[in-house]
C-alpha positions, 0 to 999 in steps of 0.5 A, a space after each residue: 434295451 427296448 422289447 417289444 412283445 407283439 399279436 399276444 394277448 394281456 391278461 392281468 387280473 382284471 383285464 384281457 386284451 389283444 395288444 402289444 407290450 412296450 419295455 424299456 429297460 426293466 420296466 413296462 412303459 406302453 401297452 396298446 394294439 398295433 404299436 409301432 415303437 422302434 426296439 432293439 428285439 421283438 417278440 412275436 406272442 401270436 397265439 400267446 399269452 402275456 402274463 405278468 411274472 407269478 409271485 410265490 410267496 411261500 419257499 423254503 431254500 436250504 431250509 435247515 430241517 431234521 438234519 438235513 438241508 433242503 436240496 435246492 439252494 438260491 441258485 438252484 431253486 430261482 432258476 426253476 421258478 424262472 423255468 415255471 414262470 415265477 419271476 418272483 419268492 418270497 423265502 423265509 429267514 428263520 430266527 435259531 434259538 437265542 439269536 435275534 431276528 437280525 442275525 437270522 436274516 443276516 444268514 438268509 440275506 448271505 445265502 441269497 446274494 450272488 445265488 438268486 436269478 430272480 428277484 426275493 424278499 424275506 419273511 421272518 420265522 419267529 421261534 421265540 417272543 420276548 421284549 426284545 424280540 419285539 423291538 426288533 419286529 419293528 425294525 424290521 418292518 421298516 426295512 422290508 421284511 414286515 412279515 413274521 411266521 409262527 408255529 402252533 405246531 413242532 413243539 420244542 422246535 418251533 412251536 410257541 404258545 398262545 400268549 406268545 402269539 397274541 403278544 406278536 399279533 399284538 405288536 403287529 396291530 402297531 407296526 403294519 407288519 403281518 402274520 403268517 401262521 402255521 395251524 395245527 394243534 402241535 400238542 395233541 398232534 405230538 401226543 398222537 405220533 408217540 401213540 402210533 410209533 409205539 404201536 409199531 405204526 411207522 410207515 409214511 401214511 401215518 405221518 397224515 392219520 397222526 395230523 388230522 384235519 380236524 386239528 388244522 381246523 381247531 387251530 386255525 379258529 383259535 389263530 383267527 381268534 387270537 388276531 381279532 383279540 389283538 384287532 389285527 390280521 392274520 394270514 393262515 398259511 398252506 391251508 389243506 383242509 375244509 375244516 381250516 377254509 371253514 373257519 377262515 370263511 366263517 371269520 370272512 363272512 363276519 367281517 374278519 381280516 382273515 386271509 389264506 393260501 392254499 399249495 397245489 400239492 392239496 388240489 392234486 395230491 392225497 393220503 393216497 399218495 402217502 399210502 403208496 407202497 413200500 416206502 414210496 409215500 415218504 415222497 409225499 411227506 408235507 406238513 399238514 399232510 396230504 388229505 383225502 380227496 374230497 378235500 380238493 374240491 372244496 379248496 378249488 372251491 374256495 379259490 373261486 369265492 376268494 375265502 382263499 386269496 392265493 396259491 403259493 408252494 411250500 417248495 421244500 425239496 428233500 431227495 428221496 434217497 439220502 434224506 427222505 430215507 432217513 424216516 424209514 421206520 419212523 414217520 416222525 423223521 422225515 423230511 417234511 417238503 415236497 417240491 413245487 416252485 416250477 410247477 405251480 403255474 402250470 398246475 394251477 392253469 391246467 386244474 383251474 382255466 383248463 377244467 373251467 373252475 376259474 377265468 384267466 383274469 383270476 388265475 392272473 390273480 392267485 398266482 401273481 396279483 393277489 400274492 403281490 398285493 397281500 406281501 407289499 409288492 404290488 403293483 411293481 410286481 404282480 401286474 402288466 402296466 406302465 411303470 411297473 417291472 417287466 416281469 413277464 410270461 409269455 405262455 402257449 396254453 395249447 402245449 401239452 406237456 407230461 411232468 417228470 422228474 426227467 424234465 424238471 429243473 428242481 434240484 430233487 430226485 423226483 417229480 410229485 407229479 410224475 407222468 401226469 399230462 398237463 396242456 400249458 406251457 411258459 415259453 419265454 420268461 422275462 424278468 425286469 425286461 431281461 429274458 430268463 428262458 426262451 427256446 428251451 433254454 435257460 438264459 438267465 445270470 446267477 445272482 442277478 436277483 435283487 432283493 426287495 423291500 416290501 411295504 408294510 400290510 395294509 390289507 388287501 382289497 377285494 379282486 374284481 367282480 369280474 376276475 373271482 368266479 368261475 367261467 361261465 
């Protein structure tokens, strides 16, 4: 099928134009204005803008935690991405205690396949290092999935001390692959939770007062230390605080291949919103935490000077009644996840190139390109151009809209963002040419996703001039 998107206006992250978009079949073949193309269906985007599919990086489906499930699956998860404009995830496989890696993708692999409405690749959550474990992080670079999450926090769950993570940094330094690190001081934070459960203190805000930022910050220099040691990158994952972007700017500025992402939850949200009453914060329980709002500017910050490369969501969905509750009393056993594939790339268009601390040409950049470039994808995804995928979102930035779990497509019992109004809106979403959503409906097929293979890292260049920066 041929499609001919026309009168909208081509943002990528380094370029904005009024023109006209060709597809055939599942790729992109012509941009320009005024094209004249026979097609078998035209899309009018007057007043519109054309925007390649948002990447995220960073989801968690039917991830197993505290004894429960997250609440979207494949299935459901995709298609809110797809309502929201993301027509790309990447999940993450998780290795279980004495299995390989192999057999953990192999489950990762099962529960996406004939689910996923959008296309996905795999990450690899890595709980244990030996030799073999390290054979295996090679082979599976070569098949695609050369990215290997550790933990420095949840001890005796997935936690894994220096020397390990040094040995798996190192291998990485061989192979091309990445890693993506999870920053808080595990020990000192454990020690912390016993000392507040003792005391009585089990209410929701305590889950952020027992993780200070002040130990993301320390664990995030001791990552980036540990990677220039082994003489390769490291990518810090859901950066919440201005201790942690101070130490990956600190490396930045002095040469190191130093990376990381942020999540909306902490340009929006706050302790505040795990102070509210009642059991109401436990909604808000993420690791690390919410923190307190001077926080958000600096990240925003950090997202126009590129210390930060890209926005992705944590998206761990867990209800509020029936698992979430199962913390009542005891901070320590709530789920940690909040909600947010569908919401991303409206969030991040409304604080950014609504409030004008970023130009559209960046925001293209934080929620498609950069996410696509630094995860071996680009420039398949992540951009509009000639032979890359048709992976794109027609988006009307004049509606204005209130989020609510009333509207959402999430499979969860709330909204973080209930009643908070935002203008923007992703109208008509295409993946590789087929059309996902349009007219307020949902016209996309379950399991029609694939799964993609992902090029090894080879770091990331730096955006243009012209997309980093805020709108003058």
């Amino acid at each position: 099928m041929k499609t001919l998107i026309k009168n909208g206006t081509v943002v990528t992250a380094s370029d904005t134009s009024k023109a006209d978009v060709l597809v055939d079949g599942e790729k992109v073949v012509a941009i320009g204005t005024q094209l004249e193309a026979r097609a078998d269906q035209t899309l009018d985007a007057e007043g519109r803008l054309v925007m390649p599919g948002a990447v995220d990086v960073h989801t968690h489906m039917e991830l197993p935690f505290g004894g429960t499930f997250a609440s979207d699956d494949f299935a459901t998860g995709t298609a809110a991405a797809a309502w929201g404009g993301t027509t790309t995830i990447v999940d993450f496989a998780v290795q279980t205690f004495g299995q390989s890696l192999r057999q953990g993708l192999d489950q990762w692999h099962q529960k996406a396949q004939g689910k996923a409405h959008i296309d996905y690749g795999f990450h690899m959550i890595v709980r244990e290092v030996n030799d073999s474990i390290l054979k295996e992080m090679d082979q599976l670079v070569r098949e695609g999935v050369p990215s290997f999450k550790l933990f420095m926090a949840y001890p005796g769950v997935f936690m894994l001390d220096d020397a390990s993570i040094f040995r798996a940094m190192s291998r990485t330094a061989e192979n091309g692959g990445l890693i993506m690190m999870h920053a808080e001081n595990g020990g000192a934070i454990d020690v912390l939770v016993k000392r507040y459960l003792e005391a009585g203190k089990g209410d929701p805000i305590n889950h952020g007062l027992t993780r200070p930022a002040s130990m993301e910050g320390e664990a995030t220099g001791r990552a980036i230390a540990l990677a220039r040691l082994a003489e390769v990158a490291v990518y810090i994952v859901h950066l919440s605080s201005k201790e942690a972007l101070d130490a990956v700017r600190e490396a930045r500025d002095d040469g190191a291949p130093a990376f990381a992402e942020t999540c909306p939850q902490y340009l929006y949200l706050s302790l505040e919103d795990l102070g509210r009453p009642g059991f109401e914060g436990a909604k808000y329980v993420c690791s690390p935490p919410l923190r307190p709002k001077p926080h958000h500017d600096e990240l925003w910050k950090g997202l126009v000077q590129d210390d930060l490369q890209l926005v992705a969501t944590d998206h761990c969905p867990f209800h509020f009644k029936g698992q979430k509750d199962l913390g009542r009393g005891d901070f320590s056993k709530i789920p940690n996840g909040l909600p947010g594939v569908e919401d991303r790339f409206t969030l991040i268009f409304h604080g950014g190139v609504n409030a004008g601390r970023i130009t559209l040409n960046r925001f293209v950049e934080l929620v498609a390109t950069a996410p696509a470039k630094m995860f071996g994808l680009f420039p398949r995804k992540g951009t509009i151009a000639p032979g890359s995928d048709a992976d794109i979102v027609i988006f009307n930035p004049e509606v204005e809209r209130t989020l609510s779990v009333k509207t959402h497509h999430m499979n969860v019992d709330y909204s973080c963002y209930e009643g908070m109004k935002v203008k923007g809106l992703p109208e008509i979403v295409m993946q590789r040419g087929n059309v996902l959503v349009r007219d307020g409906k949902f016209q996309g097929t379950k399991g029609a996703g694939q799964f993609l293979r992902r090029a090894p890292f080879h770091g990331t260049p730096a955006p243009e001039r012209s997309a980093v920066g805020a709108t003058a």
